[in-house]
mmCIF file of the N, C-alpha and C atoms, coordinates in Angstrom:
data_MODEL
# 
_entry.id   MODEL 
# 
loop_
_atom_site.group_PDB 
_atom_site.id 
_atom_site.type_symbol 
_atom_site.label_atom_id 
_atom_site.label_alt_id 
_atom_site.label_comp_id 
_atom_site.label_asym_id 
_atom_site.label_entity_id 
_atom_site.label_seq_id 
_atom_site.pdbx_PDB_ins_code 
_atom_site.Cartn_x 
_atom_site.Cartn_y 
_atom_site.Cartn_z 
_atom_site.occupancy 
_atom_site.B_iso_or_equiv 
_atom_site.pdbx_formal_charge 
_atom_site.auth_seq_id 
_atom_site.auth_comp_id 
_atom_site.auth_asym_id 
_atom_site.auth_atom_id 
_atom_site.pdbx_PDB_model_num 
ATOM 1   N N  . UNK A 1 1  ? 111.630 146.709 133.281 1.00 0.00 ? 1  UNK A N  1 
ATOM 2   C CA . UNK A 1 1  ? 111.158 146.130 134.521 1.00 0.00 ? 1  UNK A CA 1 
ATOM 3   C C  . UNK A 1 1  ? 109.673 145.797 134.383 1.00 0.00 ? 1  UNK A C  1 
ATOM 4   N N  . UNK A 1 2  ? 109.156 144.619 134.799 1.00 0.00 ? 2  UNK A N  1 
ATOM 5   C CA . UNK A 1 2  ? 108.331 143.958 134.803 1.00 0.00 ? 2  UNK A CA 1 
ATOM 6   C C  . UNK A 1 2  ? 107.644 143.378 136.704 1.00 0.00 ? 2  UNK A C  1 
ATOM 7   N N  . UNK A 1 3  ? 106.105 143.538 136.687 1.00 0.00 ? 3  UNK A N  1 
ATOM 8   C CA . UNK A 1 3  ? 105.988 143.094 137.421 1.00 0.00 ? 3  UNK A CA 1 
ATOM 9   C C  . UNK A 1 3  ? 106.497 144.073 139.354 1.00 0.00 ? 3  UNK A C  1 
ATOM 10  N N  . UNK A 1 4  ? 107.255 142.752 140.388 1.00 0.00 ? 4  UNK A N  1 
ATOM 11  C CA . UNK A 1 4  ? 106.848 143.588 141.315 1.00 0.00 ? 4  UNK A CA 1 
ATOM 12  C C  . UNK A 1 4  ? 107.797 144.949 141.249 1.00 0.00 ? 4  UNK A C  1 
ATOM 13  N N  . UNK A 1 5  ? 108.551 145.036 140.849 1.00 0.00 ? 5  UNK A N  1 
ATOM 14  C CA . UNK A 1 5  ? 109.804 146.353 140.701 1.00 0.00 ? 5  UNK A CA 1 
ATOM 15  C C  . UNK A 1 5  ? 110.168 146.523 141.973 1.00 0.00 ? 5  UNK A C  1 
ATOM 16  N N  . UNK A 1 6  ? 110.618 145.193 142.725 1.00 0.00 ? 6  UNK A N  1 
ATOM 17  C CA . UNK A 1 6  ? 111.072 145.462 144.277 1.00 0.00 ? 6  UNK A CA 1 
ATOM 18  C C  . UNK A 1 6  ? 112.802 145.887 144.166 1.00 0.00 ? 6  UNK A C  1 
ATOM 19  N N  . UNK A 1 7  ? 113.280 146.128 144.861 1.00 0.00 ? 7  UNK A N  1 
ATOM 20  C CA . UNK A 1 7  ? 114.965 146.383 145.517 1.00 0.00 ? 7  UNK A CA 1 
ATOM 21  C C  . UNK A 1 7  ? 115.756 146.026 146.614 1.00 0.00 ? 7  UNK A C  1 
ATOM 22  N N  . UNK A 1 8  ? 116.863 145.475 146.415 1.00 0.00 ? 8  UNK A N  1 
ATOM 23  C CA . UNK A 1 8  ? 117.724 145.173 147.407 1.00 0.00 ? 8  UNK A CA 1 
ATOM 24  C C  . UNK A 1 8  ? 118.569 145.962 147.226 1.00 0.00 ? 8  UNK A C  1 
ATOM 25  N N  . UNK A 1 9  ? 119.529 146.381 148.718 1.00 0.00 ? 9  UNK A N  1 
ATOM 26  C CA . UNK A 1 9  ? 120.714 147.118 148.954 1.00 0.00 ? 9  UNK A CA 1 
ATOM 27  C C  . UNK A 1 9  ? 121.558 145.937 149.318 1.00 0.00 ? 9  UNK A C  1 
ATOM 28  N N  . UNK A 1 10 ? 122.730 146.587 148.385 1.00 0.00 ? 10 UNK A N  1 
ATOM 29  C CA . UNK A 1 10 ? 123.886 145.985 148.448 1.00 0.00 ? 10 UNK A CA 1 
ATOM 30  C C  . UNK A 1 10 ? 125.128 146.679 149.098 1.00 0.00 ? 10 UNK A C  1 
ATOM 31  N N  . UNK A 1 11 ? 126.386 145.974 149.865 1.00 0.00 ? 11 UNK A N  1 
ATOM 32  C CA . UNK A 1 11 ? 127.289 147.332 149.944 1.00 0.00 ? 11 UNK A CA 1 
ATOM 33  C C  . UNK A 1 11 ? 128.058 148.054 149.070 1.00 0.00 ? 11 UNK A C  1 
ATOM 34  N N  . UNK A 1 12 ? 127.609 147.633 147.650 1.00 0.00 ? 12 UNK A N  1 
ATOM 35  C CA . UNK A 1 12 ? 127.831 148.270 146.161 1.00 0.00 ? 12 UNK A CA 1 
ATOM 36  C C  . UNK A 1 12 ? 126.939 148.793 145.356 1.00 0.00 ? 12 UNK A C  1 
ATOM 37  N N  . UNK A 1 13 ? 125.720 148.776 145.939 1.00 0.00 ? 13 UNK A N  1 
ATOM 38  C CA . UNK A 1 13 ? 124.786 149.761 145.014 1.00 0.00 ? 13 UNK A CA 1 
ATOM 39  C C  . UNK A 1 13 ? 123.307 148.594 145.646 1.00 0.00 ? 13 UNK A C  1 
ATOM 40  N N  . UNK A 1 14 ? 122.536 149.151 144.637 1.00 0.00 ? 14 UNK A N  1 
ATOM 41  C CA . UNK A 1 14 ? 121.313 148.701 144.749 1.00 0.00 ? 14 UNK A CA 1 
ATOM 42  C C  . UNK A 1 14 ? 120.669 147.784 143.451 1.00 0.00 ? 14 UNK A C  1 
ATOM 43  N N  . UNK A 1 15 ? 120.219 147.135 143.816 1.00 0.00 ? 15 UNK A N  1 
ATOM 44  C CA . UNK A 1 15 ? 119.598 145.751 142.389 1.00 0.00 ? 15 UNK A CA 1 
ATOM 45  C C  . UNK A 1 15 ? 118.382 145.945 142.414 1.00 0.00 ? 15 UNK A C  1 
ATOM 46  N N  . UNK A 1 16 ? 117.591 146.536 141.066 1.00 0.00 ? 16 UNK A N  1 
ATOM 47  C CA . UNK A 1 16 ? 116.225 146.778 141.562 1.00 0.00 ? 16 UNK A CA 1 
ATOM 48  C C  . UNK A 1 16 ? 116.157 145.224 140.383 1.00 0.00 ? 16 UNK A C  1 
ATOM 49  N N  . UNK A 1 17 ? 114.781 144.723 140.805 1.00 0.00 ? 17 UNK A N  1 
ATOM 50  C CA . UNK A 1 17 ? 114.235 143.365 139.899 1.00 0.00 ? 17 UNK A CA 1 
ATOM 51  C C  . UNK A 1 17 ? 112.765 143.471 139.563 1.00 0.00 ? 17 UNK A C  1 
ATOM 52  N N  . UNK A 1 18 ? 112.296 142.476 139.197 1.00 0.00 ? 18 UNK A N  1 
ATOM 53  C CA . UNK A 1 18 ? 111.116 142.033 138.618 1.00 0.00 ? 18 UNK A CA 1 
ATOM 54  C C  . UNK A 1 18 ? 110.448 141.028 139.228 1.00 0.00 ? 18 UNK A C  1 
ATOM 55  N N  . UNK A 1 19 ? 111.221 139.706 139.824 1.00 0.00 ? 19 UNK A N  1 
ATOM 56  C CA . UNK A 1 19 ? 110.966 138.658 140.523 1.00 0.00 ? 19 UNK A CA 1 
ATOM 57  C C  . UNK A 1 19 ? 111.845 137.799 140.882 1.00 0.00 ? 19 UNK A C  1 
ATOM 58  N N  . UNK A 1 20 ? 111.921 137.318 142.038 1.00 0.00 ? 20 UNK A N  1 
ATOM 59  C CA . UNK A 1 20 ? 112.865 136.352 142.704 1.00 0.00 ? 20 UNK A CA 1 
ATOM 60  C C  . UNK A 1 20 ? 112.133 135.211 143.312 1.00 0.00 ? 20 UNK A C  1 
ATOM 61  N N  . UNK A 1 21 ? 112.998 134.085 143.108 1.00 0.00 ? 21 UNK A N  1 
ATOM 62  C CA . UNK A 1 21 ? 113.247 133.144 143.621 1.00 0.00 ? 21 UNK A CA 1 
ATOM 63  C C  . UNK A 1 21 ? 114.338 132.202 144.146 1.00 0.00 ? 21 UNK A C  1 
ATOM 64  N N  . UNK A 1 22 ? 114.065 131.162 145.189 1.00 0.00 ? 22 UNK A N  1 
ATOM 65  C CA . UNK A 1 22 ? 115.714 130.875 145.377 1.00 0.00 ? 22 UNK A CA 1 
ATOM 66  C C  . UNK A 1 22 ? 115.298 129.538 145.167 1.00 0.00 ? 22 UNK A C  1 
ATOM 67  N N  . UNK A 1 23 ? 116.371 128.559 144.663 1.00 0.00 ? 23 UNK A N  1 
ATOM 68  C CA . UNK A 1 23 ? 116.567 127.698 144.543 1.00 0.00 ? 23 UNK A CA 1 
ATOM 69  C C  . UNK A 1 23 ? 118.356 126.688 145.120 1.00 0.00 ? 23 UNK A C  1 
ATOM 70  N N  . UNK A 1 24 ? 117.958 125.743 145.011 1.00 0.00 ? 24 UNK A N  1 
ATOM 71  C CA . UNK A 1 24 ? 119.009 124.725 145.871 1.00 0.00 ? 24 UNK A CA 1 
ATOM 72  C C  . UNK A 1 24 ? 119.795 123.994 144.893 1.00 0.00 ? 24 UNK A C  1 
ATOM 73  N N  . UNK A 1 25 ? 120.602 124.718 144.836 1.00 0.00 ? 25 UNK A N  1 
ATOM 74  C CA . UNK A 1 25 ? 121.843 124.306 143.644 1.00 0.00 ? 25 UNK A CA 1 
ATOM 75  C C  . UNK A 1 25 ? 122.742 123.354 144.412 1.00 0.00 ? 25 UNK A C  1 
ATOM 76  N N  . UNK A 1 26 ? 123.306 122.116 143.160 1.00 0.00 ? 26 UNK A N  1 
ATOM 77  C CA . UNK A 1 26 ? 123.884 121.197 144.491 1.00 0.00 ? 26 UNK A CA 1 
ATOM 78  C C  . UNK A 1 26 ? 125.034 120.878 142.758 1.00 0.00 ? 26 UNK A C  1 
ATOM 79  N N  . UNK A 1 27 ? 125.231 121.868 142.282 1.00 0.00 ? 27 UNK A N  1 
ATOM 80  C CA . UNK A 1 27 ? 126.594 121.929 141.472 1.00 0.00 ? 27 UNK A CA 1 
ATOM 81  C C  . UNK A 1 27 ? 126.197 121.302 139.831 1.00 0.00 ? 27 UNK A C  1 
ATOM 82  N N  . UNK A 1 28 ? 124.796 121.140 139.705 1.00 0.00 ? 28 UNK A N  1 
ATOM 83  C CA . UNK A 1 28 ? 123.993 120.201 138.490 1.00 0.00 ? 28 UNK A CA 1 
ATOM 84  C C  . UNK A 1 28 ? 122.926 121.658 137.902 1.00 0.00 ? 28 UNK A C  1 
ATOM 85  N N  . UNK A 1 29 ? 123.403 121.244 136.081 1.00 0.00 ? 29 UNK A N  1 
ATOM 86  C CA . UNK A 1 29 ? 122.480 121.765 135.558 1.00 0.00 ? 29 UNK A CA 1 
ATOM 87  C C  . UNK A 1 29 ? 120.241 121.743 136.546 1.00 0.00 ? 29 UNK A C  1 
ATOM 88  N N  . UNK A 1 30 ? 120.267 122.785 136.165 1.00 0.00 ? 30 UNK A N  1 
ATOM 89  C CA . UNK A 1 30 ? 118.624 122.497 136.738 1.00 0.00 ? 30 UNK A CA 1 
ATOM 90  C C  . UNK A 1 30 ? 117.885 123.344 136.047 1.00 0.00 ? 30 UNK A C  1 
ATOM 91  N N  . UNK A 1 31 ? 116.742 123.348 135.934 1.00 0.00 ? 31 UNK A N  1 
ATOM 92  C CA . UNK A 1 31 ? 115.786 124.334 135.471 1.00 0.00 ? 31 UNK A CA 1 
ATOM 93  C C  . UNK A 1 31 ? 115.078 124.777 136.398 1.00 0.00 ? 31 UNK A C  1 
ATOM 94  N N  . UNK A 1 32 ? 114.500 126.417 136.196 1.00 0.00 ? 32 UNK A N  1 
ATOM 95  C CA . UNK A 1 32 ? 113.971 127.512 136.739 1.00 0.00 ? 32 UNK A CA 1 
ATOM 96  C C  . UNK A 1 32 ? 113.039 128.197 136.273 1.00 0.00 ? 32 UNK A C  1 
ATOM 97  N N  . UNK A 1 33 ? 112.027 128.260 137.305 1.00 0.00 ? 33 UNK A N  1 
ATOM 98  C CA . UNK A 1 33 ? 110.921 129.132 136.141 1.00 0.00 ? 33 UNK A CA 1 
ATOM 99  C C  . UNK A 1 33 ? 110.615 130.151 137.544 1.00 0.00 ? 33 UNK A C  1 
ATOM 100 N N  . UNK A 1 34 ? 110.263 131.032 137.101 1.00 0.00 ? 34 UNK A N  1 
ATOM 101 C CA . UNK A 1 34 ? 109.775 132.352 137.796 1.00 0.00 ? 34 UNK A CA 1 
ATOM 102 C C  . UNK A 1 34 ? 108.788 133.080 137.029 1.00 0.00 ? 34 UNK A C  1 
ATOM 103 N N  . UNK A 1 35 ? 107.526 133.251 137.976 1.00 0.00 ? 35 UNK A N  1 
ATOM 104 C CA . UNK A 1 35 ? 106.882 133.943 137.300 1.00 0.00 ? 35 UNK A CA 1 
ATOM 105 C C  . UNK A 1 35 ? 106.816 135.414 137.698 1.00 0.00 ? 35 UNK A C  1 
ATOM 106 N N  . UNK A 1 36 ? 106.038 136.152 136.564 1.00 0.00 ? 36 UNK A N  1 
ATOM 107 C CA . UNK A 1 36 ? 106.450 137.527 136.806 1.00 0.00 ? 36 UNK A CA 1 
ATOM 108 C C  . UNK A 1 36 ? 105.010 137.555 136.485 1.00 0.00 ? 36 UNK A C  1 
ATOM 109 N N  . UNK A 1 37 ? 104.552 138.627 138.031 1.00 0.00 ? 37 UNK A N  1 
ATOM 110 C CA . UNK A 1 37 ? 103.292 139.207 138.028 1.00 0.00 ? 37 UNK A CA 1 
ATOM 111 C C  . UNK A 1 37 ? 102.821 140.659 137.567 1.00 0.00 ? 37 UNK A C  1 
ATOM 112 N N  . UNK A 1 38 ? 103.308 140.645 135.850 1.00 0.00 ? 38 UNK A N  1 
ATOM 113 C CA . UNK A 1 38 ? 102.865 141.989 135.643 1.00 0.00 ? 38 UNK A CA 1 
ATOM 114 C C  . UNK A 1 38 ? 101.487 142.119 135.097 1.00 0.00 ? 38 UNK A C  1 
ATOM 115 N N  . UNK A 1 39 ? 101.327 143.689 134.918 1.00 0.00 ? 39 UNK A N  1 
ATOM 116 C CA . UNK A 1 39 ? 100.018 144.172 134.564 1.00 0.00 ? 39 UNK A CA 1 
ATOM 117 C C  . UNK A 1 39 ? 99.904  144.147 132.703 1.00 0.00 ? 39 UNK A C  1 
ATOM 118 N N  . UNK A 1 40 ? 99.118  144.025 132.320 1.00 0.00 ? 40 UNK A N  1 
ATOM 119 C CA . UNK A 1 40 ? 98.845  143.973 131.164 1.00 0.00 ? 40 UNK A CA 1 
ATOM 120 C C  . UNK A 1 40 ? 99.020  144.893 130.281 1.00 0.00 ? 40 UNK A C  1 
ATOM 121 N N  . UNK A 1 41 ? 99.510  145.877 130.961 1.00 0.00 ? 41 UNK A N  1 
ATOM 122 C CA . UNK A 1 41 ? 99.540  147.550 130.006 1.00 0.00 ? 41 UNK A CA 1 
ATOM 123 C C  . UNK A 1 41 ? 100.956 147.541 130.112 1.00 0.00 ? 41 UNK A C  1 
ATOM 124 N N  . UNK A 1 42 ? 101.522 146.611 130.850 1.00 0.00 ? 42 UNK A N  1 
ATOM 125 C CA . UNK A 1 42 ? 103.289 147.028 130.590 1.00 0.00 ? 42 UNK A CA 1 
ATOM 126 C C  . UNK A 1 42 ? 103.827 146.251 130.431 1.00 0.00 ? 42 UNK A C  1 
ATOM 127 N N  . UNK A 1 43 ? 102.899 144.831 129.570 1.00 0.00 ? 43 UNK A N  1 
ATOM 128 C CA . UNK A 1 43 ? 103.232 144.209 128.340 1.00 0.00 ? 43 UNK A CA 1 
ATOM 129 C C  . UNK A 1 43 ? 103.755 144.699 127.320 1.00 0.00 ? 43 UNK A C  1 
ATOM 130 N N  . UNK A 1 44 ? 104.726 145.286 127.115 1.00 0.00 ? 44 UNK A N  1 
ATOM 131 C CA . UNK A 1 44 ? 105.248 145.928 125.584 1.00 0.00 ? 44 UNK A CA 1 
ATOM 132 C C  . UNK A 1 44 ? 106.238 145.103 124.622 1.00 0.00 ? 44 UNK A C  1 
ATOM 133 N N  . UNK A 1 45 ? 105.821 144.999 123.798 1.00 0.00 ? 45 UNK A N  1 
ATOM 134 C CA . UNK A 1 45 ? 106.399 144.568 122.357 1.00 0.00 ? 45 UNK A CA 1 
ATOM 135 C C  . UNK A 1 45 ? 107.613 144.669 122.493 1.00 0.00 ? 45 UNK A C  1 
ATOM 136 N N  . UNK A 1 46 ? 108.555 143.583 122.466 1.00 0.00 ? 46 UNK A N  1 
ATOM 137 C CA . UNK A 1 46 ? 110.108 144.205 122.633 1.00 0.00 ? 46 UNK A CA 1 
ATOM 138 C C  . UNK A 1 46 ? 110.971 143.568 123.183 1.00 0.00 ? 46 UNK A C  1 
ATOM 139 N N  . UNK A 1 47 ? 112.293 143.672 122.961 1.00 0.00 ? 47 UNK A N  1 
ATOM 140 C CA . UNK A 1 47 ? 113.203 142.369 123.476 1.00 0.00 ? 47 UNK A CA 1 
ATOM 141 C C  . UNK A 1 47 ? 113.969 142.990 124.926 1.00 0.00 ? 47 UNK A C  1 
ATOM 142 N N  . UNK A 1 48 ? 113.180 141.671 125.683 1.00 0.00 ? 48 UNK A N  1 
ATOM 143 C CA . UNK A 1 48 ? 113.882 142.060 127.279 1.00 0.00 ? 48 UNK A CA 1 
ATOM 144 C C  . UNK A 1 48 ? 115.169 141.138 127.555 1.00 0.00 ? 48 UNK A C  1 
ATOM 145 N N  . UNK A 1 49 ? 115.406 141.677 128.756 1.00 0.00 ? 49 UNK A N  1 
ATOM 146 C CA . UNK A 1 49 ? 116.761 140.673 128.898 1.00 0.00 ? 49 UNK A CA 1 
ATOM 147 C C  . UNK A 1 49 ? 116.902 140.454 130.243 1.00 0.00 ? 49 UNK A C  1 
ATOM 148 N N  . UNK A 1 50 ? 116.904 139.371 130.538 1.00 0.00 ? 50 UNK A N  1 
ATOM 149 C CA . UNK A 1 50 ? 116.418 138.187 131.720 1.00 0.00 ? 50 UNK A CA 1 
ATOM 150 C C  . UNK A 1 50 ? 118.428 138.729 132.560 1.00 0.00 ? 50 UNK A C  1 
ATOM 151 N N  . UNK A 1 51 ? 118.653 138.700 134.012 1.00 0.00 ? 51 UNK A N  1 
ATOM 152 C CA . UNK A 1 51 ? 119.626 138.656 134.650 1.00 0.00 ? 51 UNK A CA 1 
ATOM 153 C C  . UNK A 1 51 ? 119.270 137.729 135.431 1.00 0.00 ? 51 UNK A C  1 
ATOM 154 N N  . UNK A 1 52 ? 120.388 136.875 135.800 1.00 0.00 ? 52 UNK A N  1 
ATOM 155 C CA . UNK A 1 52 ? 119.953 136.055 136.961 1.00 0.00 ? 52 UNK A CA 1 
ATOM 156 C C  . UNK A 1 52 ? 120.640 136.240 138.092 1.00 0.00 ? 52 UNK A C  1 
ATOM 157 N N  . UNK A 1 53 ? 121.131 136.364 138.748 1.00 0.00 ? 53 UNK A N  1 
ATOM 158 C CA . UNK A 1 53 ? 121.759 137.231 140.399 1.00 0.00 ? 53 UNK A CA 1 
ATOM 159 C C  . UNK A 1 53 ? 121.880 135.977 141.217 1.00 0.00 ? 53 UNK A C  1 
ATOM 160 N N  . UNK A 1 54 ? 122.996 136.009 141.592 1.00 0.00 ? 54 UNK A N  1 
ATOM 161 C CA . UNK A 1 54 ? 123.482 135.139 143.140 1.00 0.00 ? 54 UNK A CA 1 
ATOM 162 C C  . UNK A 1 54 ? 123.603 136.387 144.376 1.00 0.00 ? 54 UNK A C  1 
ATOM 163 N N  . UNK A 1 55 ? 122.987 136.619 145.173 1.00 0.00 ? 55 UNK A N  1 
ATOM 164 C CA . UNK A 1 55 ? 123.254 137.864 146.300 1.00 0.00 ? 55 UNK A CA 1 
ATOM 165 C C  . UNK A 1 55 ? 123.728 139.492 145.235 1.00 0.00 ? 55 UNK A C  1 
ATOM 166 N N  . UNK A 1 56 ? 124.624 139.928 145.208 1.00 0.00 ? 56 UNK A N  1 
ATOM 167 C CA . UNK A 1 56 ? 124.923 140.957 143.972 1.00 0.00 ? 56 UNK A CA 1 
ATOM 168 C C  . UNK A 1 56 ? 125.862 140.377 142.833 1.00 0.00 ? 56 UNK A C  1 
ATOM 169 N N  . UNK A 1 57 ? 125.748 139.119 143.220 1.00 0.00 ? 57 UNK A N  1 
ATOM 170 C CA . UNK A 1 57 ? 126.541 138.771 141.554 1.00 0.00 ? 57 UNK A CA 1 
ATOM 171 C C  . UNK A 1 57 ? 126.028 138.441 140.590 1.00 0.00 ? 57 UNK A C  1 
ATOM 172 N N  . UNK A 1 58 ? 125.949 138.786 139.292 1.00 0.00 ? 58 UNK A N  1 
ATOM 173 C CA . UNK A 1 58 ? 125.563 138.316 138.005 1.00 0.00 ? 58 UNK A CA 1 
ATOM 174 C C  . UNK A 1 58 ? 125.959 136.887 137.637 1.00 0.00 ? 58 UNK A C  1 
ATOM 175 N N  . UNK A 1 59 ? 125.296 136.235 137.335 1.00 0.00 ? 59 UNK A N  1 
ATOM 176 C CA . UNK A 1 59 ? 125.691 134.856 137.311 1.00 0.00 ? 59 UNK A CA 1 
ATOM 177 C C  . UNK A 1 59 ? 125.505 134.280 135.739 1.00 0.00 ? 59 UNK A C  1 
ATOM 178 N N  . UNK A 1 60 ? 124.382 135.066 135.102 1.00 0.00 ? 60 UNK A N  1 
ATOM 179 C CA . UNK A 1 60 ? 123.526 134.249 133.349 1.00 0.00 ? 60 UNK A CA 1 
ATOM 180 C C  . UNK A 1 60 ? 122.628 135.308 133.257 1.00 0.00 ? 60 UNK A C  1 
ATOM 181 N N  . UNK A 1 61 ? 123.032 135.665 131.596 1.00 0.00 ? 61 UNK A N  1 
ATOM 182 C CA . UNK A 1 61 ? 121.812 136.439 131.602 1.00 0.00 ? 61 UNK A CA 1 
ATOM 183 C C  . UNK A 1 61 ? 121.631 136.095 129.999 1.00 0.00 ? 61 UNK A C  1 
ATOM 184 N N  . UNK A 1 62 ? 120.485 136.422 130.136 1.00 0.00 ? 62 UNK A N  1 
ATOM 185 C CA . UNK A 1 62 ? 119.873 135.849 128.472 1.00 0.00 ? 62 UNK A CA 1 
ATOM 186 C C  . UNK A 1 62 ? 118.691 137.141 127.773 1.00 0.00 ? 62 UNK A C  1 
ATOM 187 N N  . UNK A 1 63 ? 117.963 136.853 126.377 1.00 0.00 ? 63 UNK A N  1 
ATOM 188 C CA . UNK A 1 63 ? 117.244 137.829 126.199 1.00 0.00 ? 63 UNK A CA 1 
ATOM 189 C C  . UNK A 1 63 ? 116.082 136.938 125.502 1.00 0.00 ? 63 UNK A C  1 
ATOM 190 N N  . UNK A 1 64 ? 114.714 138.095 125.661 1.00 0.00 ? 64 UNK A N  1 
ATOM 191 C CA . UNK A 1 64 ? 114.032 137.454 125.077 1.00 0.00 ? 64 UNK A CA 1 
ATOM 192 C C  . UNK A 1 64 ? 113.035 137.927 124.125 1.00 0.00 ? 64 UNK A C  1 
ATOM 193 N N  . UNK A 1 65 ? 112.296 137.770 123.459 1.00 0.00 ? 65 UNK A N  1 
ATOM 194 C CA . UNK A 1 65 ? 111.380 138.763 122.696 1.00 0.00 ? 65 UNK A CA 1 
ATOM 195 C C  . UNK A 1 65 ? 110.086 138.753 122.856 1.00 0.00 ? 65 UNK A C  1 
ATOM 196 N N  . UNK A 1 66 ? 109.236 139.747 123.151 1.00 0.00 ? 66 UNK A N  1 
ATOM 197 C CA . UNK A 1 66 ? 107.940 139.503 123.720 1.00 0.00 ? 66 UNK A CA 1 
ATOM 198 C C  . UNK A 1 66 ? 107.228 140.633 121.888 1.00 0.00 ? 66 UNK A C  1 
ATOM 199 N N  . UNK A 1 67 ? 106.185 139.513 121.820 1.00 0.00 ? 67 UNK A N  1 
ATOM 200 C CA . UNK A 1 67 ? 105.458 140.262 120.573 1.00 0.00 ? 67 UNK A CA 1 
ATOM 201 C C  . UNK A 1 67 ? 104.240 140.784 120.830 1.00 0.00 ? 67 UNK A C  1 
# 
């Protein structure tokens, strides 16, 4: 976890995140950028892995490597 480490309740558990945004899907590839406001000390070396969430559903998730 990166950044704000906020949480939503679900009536299946809880989704803690890093950063959200919503966007207006109209059934077409699109691109997304979100930034994540973390602190510099919890920059760590290491491969993260991005979820992307519709309300509590998992929708794409990918990984990435930070050096």
């Amino acid at each position: 976890m990166l950044g704000e480490k906020e949480e939503l309740k679900f009536e299946n558990g809880i989704l803690s995140y890093s950063a959200s945004t919503k966007v207006f899907y109209e059934n077409q590839e699109l691109d997304v950028c979100a930034m994540v406001n973390a602190k510099e000390e919890d920059l760590v070396s290491g491969i993260y892995t991005i979820n992307v969430f519709d309300g509590s559903n998992l929708v794409a998730t990918s990984k990435m490597t930070l050096k």
